[in-house]
N, C-alpha and C positions, 0 to 999 in steps of 0.2 A: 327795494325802491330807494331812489338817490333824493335825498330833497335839499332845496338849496336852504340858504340862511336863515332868511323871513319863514318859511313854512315851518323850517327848525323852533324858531320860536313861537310861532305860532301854537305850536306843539306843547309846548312844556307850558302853557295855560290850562290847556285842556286836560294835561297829565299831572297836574299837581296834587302830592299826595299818593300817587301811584308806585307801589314798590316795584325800583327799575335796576338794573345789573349792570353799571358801570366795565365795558371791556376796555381802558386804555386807551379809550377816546374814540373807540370804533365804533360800537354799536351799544344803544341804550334800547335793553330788555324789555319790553313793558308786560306786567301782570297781567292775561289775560282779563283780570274784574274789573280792573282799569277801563276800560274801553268798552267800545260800544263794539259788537259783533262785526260792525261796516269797516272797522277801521285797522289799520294795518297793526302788524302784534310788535313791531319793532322800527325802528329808525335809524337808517345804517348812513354812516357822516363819509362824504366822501375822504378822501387823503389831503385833496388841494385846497379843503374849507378855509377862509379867511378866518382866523381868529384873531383875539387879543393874548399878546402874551407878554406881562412884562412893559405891559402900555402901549405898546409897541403892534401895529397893526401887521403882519407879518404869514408868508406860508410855514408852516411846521410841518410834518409829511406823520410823526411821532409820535407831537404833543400837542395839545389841547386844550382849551379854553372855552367854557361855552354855558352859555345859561341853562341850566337844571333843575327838573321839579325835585321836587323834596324824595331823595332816597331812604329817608325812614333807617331802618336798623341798619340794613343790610349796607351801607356805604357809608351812614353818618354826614351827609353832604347838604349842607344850608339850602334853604328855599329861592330861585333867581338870584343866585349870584355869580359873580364871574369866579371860576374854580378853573385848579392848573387839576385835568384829569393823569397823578401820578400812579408808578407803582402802588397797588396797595394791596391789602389782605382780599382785598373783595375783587380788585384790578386785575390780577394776574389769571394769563390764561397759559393752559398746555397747547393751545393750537398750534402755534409755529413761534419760531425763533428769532430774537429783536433785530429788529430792521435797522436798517445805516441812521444814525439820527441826523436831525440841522446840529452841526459845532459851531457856526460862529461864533454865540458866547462864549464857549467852554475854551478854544485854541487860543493857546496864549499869538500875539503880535508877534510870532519872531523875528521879523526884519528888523521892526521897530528896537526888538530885544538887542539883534545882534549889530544894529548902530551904535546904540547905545554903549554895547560893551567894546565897540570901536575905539571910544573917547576915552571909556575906563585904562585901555591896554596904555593909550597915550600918555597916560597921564603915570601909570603904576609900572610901566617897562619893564612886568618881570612874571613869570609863568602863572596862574592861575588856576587855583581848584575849582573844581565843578560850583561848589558851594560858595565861591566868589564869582563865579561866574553868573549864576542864579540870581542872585542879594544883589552885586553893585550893578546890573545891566538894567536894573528894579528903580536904580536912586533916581530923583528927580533932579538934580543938578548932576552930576558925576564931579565937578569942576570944585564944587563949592564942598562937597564930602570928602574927598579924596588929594586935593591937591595941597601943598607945602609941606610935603613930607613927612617922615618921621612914622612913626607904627600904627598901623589903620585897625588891625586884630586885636579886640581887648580895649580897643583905648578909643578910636573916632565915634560918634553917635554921625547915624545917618539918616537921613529922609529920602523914605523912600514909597512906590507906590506899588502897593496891593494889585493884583487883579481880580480877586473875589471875597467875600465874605459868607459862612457861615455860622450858624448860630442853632443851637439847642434850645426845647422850649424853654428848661427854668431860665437859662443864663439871660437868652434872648429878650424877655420883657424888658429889662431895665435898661437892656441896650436898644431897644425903640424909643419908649421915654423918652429917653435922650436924644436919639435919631428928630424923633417929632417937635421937639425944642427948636430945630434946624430951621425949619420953615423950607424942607426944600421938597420940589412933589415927587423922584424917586430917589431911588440910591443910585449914586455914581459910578457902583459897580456890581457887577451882579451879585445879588445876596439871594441867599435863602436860607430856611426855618426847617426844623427838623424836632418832630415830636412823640422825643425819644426816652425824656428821662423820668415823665410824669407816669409811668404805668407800672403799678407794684404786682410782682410775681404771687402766685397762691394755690389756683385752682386748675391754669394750663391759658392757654393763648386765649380763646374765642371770651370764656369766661372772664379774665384778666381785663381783655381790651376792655369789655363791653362797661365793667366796673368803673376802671379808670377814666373813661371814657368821661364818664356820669360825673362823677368825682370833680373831674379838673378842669368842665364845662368853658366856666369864667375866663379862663386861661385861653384855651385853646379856642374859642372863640374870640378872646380880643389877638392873639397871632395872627389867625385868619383873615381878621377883617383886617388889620394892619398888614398884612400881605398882601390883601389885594388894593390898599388904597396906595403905597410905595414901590406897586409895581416886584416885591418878591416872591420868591416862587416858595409855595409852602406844602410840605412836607406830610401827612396827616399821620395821627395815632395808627399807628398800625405798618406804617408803610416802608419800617428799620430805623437803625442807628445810626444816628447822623455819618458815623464816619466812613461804615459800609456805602452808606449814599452817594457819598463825594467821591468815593474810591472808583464807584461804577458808573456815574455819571459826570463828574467836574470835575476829577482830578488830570492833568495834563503834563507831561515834560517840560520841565524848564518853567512851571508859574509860580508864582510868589501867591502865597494864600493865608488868610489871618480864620480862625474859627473860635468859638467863644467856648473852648472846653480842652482841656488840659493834653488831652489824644488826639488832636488835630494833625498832629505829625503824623499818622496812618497813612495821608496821603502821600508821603514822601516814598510809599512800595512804587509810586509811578515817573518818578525821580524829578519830583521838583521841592519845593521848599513849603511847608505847611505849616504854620505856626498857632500854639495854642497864645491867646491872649484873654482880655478882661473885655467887658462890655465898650469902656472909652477908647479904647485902642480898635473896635472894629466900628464905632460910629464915625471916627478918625477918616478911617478908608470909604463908609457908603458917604461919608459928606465930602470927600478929593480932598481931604486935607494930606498932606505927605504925613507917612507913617513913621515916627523915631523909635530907632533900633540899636542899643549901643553894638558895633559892629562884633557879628561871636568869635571867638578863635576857631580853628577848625583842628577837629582830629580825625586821623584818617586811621581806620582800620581794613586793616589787607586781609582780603581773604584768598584762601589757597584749597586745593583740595576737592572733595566732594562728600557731601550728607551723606546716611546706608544706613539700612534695616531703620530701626524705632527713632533713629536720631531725625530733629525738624530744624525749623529756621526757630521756633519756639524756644529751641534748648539752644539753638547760637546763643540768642540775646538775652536769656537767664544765667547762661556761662559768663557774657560780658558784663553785666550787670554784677556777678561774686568777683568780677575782676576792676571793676571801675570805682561800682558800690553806690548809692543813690547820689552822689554828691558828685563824683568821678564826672560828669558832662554839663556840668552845669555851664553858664555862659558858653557854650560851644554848638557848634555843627556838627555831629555823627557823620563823617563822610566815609562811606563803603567803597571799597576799589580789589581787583584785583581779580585771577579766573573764578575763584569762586563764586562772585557777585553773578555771572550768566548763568549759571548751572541751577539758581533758584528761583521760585515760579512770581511773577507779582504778585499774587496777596501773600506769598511766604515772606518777601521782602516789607509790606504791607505791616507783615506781623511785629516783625523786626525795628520798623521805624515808631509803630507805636508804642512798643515798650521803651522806648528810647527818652521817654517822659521819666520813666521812673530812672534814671541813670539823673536828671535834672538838666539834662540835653535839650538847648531851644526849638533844636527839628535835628531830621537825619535825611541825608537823602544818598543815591546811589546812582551811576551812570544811566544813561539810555539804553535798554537790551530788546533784545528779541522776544522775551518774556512781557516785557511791557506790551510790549506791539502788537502780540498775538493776543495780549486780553482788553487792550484798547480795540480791536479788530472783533472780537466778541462779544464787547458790552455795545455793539454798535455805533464807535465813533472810529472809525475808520479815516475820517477827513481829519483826524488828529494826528494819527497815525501817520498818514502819510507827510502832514506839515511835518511832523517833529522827525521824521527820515530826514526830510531837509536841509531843517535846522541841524542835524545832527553831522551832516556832508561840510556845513561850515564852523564845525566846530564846537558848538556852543555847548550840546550833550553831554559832553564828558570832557576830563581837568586835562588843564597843558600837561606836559611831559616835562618833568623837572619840578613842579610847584611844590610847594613844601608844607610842610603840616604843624600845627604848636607840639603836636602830640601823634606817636604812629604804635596800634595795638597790631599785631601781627596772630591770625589763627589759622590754625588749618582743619578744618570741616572733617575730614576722613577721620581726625582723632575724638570727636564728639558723640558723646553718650547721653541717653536722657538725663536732663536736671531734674532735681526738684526745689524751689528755693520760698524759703518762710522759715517756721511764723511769723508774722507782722512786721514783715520786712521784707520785698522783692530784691535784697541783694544777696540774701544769707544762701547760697548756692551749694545743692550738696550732689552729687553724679548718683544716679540711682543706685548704681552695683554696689555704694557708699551709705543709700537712704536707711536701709533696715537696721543697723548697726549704730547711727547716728539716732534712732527715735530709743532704741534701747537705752543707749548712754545716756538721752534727757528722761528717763524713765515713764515717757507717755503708756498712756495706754496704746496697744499695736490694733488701732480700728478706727474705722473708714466713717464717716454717719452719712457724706452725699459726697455726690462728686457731679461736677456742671460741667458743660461743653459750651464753647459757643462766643457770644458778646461780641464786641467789633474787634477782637483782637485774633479769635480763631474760630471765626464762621463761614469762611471759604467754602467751593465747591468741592475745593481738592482737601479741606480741612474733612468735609462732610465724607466724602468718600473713603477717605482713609479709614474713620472711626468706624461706618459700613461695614469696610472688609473685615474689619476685628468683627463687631456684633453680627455678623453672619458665619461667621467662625464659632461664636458662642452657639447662635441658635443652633446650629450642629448638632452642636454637643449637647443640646437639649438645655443649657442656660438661661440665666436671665441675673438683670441686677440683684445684687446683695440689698442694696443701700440705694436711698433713691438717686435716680440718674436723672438730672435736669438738661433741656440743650432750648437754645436761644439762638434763634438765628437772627442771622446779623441784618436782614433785608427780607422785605416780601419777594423779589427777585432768587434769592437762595432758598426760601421756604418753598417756593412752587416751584422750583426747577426739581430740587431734591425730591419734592412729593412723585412729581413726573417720574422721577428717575428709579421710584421706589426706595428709596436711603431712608425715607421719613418712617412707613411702615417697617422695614427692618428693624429700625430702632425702638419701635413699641412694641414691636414685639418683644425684645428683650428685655424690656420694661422703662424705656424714657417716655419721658414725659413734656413735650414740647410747648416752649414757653413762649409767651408774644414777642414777634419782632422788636425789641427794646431793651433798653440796658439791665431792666431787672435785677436779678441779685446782684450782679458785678458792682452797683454803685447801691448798693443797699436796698434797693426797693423790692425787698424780700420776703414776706407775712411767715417767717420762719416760726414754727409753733413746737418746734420739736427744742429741746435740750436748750430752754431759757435758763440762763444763768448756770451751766452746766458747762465744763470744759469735755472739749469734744473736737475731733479733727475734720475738714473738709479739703480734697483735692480739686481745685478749678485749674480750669484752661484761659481765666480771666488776666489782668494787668496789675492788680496793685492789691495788697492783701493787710493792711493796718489794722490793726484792733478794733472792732466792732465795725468793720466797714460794710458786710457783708449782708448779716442777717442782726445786729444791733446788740450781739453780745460778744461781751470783750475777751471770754474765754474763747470763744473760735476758734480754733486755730484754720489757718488758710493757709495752704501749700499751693504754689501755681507750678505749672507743670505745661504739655505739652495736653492737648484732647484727646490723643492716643494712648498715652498714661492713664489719664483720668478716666476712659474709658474702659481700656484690663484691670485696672484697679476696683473699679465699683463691682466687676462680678465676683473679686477677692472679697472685698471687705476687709481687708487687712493694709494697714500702710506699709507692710512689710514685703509685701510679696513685689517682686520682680519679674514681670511679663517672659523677659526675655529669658532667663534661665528656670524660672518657676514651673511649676506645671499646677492644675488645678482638679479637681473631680468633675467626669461628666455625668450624666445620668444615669448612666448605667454601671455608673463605680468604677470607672477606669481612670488613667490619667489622663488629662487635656493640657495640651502647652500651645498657647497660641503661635501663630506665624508671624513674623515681617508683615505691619500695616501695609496693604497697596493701595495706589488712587491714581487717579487722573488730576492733572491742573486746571481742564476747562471742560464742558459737558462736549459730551460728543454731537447732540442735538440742538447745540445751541441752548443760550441762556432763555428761559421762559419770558412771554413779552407782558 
């Protein structure tokens, strides 16, 4: 039954209180106890519904807005209020594959982009990197930043304008506050809220949420309501990691982006500029004030070659990291160039520009490829995809020919072996066929205590599937983890496609234990009960590994690695063993040597909607 608007709300009086099943803005389930026996068991919203979104009276074909009785546990969703119905834990369905979404927020202006950087060429008469290209097409005068000469890299401060903001929950309050000081009634560009960092890992996802959920109430209610009176779109517990968010929904070729959390540069896998900042620095952009940026130097690192067997984009950027060192990119742009850069899939580039924080790198980004295109074409924004073709026929996507660099790192991919780089330090890089010999010399004990997958740094489809092929290779062999195996996915989008796909079950059976959509251990929100004050090692597939950052004890030792690593490793137990030449016991007392991880880059079925 189609019902129009008025009958819609009409509804949600008489269904208040009723536990209802949020589909993604399609259909709200109603409990059969709910209702009288006369009356319909469900409420299906047409596609062409007039909602609010964003303030903004508008069709969305995708996304949704709509007043809703009270969904109780099962959704967590306020009594009549205006809600953006997003991915969430409770949202996702296996039925069919996401649909083409509305871009026009999300597609950066490129005309406007590539006027703009008309006046810049005018002015600076000389070849330009991608990463100049991006930044000064961005400024609001070009005339008044760039002209009288003399070195603009390192040394000019620019104003310039953002196209989006986002924000995590803890970061995000202080940065409304302050917003709310403004007196203005929205933000001047599109923002949103992602609440991601408030949920401490323990017992496993459903149990997790439900706690934290309880926990941080106060919070997450004043988000909420300050979402919807500023018109941004907000994100709920449960529904992933801010940065997986932006990756599959907002990130775009060619835009300039400010995010309140130090991994913002994750977006740059879709080759535009993503910048972590402070709270004053993104109320800066939702109030149109120009955003100053003293201009970065850029370094351009060439890739050459191709990844094989165990090697990832994970182990590029831990190699470049023992070669730069946490200080090596500070004030700079990471600009990737060269054949290698096509041959890697976006969220492997994704991986790549997030660790790019821990070199002290402003943002990283990497030409426009076919790789992008095919996963902007799968996360259903397709009308980005074809703008940023466009854009990219005029130039704008990738650097002049001849433009120069402060700095140029030179690799070739074919010669990369897995890393493993720590303790409490992401630069300290050691090549695995290196690692066993290296824990002997510091006289560690040679043993594993947990080993985690996942966080917004390596929770891909194609992350998920690879670690698959291994843990289906174990159960074979009648395996399972040594040591506990934890994995985190990065998005409600990744958790229910993987479920669909069966990757989730594979990995319980081997014995992980899947954690809530959320940053969890990686930024310490860990209830780690085991081995307090106890030195002890741990292998993650996480970003940044400092003393007690993890689970709150300073002995930890934290090794980041590749989540193919971390996952041959936890049926070892041992930090010494090497997947690739090792062999292990199967059940039946024989040897086991695993194979070469395989995967896919993008689901064959489409991403779950």
């Amino acid at each position: 039954m189609i019902m129009n608007v008025c009958k819609i709300f009409e509804w949600t009086k008489l269904l208040q209180g009723a536990k209802c099943e949020a589909r993604d803005g399609m259909i709200l389930k109603v409990a059969a106890s709910a209702v009288d026996a006369e009356r319909p068991r469900s409420l299906e919203i047409p596609n062409n519904l007039l909602v609010r979104s964003r303030n903004i009276s508008q069709d969305l074909p995708s996304t949704y807005s709509l007043i809703v009785p009270d969904m109780l546990r099962k959704c967590s969703l306020p009594r009549n209020r205006f809600w953006r119905i997003s991915p969430g834990r409770s949202f996702a369905t296996h039925a069919e594959p996401l649909r083409e979404k509305d871009c026009t927020s999300i597609t950066p202006p490129y005309n406007d982009l590539v006027d703009n950087l008309a006046k810049v060429r005018k002015i600076l008469n000389r070849p330009l990197t991608l990463a100049e290209k991006i930044l000064y097409s961005h400024l609001c005068d070009p005339e008044q930043s760039l002209s009288g000469g003399g070195k603009i890299r390192g040394e000019r401060y620019l104003q310039l304008r953002p196209e989006r903001v986002a924000m995590q929950d803890a970061s995000a309050q202080m940065a409304l506050l302050q917003f709310m000081t403004c007196g203005l009634p929205t933000s001047a560009v599109p923002a949103s809220i992602h609440c991601d960092h408030l949920i401490q890992a323990l017992d496993g996802a459903e149990a997790d949420l439900k706690r934290s959920i309880a926990s941080n109430k106060e919070v997450f209610d004043f988000l909420e309501s300050a979402a919807k009176k500023y018109g941004i779109e907000f994100w709920r517990p449960g529904s992933g990691i801010i940065h997986q968010i932006v990756l599959e929904n907002y990130a775009a070729p060619g835009m300039l982006m400010l995010g309140t959390d130090s991994h913002t540069p994750n977006a740059g896998g879709l080759g535009m500029l993503a910048i972590g900042v402070g709270g004053a620095d993104a109320v800066d952009a939702m109030t149109g004030t120009p955003w100053e940026l003293k201009a970065p130097r850029v370094i351009g690192i060439h890739l050459k070659g191709q990844l094989s067997g165990w090697a990832t984009p994970k182990d590029l950027i831990l190699h470049i990291a023992g070669k730069l060192t946490v200080r090596g990119g500070t004030g700079a742009i990471l600009e990737y160039h060269g054949p290698g850069v096509h041959s890697q899939s976006c969220t492997g580039l994704a991986t790549i520009a997030n660790m790019g924080a821990e070199l002290g790198a402003t943002t990283s980004t990497f030409p426009y490829t076919e790789a992008m295109r095919n996963y902007l074409i799968a996360t259903g924004r397709a009308p980005v995809a074809r703008a940023a073709d466009e854009a990219k026929k005029k130039g704008f996507l990738e650097r002049d020919e001849g433009a120069e660099w402060d700095d140029l790192v030179e690799i070739d991919l074919s010669t990369l072996e897995p890393t493993i780089n720590g303790p409490f330090t992401p630069d300290l890089a050691t090549p695995l066929s290196k690692f066993g010999s290296f824990i002997k010399e510091q006289g560690w004990k040679d043993e594993l205590t947990a080993g985690l997958i996942g966080s917004c740094t390596n929770s891909s489809y194609e992350d998920m599937s690879r670690v698959t092929s291994l843990a289906k290779q174990a159960k074979a062999a009648g395996l399972k983890a040594k040591v506990p195996f934890l994995c985190t996915p990065g998005s409600e989008q990744i958790r229910a496609t993987i479920e669909r796909d069966g990757f989730t079950e594979v990995l319980q059976d081997v014995g992980a234990v899947v954690l809530a959509n959320a940053c969890g251990p990686c930024i310490g929100q860990w209830k780690r009960e085991e081995y307090k004050g106890e030195e002890n090692a741990i292998l993650t597939s996480f970003n940044r590994n400092f003393k007690a950052r993890n689970d709150a004890n300073s002995k930890t030792m934290n090794f980041l690695s590749s989540p193919e690593i971390v996952t041959a490793m936890a049926f070892a137990g041992r930090l010494s063993f090497n997947p690739m030449t090792d062999s292990l016991t199967d059940a039946n007392g024989k040897p086991f040597k695993f194979e070469p991880p395989t995967g896919i880059q993008l689901p064959q079925n489409g991403f779950t909607s």
